[in-house]
C-alpha positions as CSV (number, residue, x, y, z in Angstrom):
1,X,13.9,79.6,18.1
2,X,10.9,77.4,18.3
3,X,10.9,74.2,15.9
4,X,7.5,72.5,14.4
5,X,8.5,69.0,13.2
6,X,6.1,67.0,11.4
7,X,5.1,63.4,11.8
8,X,7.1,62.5,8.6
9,X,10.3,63.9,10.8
10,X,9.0,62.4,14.0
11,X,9.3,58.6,12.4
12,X,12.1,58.7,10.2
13,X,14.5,57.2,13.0
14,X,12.1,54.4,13.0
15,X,12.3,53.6,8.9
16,X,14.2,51.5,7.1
17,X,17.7,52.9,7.5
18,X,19.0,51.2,5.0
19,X,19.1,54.0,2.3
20,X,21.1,56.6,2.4
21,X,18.6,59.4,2.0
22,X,15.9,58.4,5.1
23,X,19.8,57.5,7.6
24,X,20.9,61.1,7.1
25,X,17.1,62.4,7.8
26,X,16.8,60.2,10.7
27,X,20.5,61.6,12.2
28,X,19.3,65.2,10.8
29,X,16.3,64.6,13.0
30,X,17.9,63.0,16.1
31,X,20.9,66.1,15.9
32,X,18.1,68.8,16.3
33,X,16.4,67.0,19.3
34,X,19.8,66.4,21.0
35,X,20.5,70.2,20.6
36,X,16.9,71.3,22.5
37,X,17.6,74.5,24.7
38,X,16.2,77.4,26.2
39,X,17.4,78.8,22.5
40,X,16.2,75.7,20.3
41,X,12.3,74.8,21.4
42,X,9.9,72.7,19.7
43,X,6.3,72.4,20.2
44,X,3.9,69.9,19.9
45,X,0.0,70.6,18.8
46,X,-3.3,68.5,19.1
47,X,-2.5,67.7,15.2
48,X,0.7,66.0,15.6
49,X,-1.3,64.3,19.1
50,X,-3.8,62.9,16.5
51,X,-1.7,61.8,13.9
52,X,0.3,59.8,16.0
53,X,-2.4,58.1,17.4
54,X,-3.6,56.5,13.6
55,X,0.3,55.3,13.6
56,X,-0.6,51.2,13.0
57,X,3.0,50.5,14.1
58,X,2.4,51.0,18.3
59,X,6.1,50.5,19.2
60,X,6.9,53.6,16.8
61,X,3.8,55.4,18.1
62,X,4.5,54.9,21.8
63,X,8.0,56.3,21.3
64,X,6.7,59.5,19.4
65,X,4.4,60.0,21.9
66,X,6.9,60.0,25.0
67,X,8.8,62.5,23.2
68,X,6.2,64.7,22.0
69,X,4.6,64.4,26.3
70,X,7.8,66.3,26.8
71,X,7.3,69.4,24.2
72,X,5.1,72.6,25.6
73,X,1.1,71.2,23.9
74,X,0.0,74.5,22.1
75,X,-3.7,74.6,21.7
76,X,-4.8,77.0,18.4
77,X,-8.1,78.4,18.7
78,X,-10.3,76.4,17.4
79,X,-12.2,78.8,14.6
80,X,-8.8,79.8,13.4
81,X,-7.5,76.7,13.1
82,X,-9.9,75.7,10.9
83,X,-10.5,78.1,8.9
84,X,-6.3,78.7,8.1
85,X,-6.5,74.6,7.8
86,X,-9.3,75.1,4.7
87,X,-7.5,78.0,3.1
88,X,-4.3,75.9,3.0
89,X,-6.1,72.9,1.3
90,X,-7.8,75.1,-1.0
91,X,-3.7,76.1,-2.0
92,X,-2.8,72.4,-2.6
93,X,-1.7,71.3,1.0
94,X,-3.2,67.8,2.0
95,X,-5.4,67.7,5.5
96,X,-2.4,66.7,7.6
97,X,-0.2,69.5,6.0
98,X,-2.5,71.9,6.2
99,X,-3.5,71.1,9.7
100,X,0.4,71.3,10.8
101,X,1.5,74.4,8.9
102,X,-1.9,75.8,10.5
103,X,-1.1,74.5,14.2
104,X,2.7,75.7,13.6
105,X,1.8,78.9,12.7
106,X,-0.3,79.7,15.5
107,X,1.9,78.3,17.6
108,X,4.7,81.3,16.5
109,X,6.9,78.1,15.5
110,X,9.7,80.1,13.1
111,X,9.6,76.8,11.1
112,X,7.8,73.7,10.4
113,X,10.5,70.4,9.1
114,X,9.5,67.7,7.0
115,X,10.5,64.8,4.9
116,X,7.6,64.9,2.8
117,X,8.9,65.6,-0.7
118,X,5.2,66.5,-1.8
119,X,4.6,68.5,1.0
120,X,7.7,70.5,0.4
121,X,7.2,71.1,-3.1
122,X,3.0,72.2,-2.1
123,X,4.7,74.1,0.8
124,X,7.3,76.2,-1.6
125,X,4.5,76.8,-4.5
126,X,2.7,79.2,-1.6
127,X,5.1,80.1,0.0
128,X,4.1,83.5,0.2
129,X,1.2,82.9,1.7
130,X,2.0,80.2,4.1
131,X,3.2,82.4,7.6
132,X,6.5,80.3,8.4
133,X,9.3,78.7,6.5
134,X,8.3,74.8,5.4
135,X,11.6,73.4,5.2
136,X,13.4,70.0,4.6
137,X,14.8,68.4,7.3
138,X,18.3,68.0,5.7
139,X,18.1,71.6,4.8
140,X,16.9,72.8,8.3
141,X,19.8,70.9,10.4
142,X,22.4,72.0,8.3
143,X,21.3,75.8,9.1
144,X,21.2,75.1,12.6
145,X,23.4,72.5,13.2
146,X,26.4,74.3,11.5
């Protein structure tokens, strides 16, 4: 099974873990990457490489980065890429979105996670015409973590 988590997903067990909500994200989050196998995968793309990068907070940026060194990089080919990225924003998806659902799906991930409660709602509206499942994170670890 091969995993796309989002930037969103790839912070939260830096936030503020103070409310209830973002601690059981941030343990949903921290559960799926302690159960990586030859059976549970993720990837990383150029996408998630970039967004990281425009992280102001370095500490949290250096940490996402020395995970994400350690996830197979899978490069999308370029004219795909972008055109799937501008029929996705032309559905309501935001660049980023769009650019990770685009980067997951070539990528054969099964599913992208996120955190991102607009995303999600953008994600489910078109969901039959969006070529994985975008799930939330709570949602996602409690199918796989079960």
């Amino acid at each position: 099974m091969l995993l796309y988590l989002d930037m969103c997903c790839l912070k939260r067990p830096f936030d503020d873990q103070s409310q209830p909500r973002i601690r059981l994200e941030a343990e949903a989050v921290l559960g799926l990457i302690a159960l990586e196998s030859d059976q549970l995968r993720f990837v990383r793309s150029p996408a998630l490489v970039l967004e990281n990068s425009r992280n102001p907070l370095k500490e949290r940026a250096i940490r996402v980065a020395q995970w994400l060194m350690t996830q197979p990089l899978a490069i999308p080919e370029p004219g795909l890429l972008q055109q799937r990225t501008a029929e996705l924003m032309q559905m309501g998806l935001k660049n980023f979105d769009a650019l990770h659902v685009a980067s997951a799906e070539q990528a054969g991930a099964i599913a992208l996670g996120s955190c991102d409660d607009r995303f999600l709602a953008a994600a489910k509206r078109n969901a039959g015409r969006i070529n994985l499942r975008v799930v939330g994170i709570l949602e996602l670890a409690r199918e796989i973590l079960k």
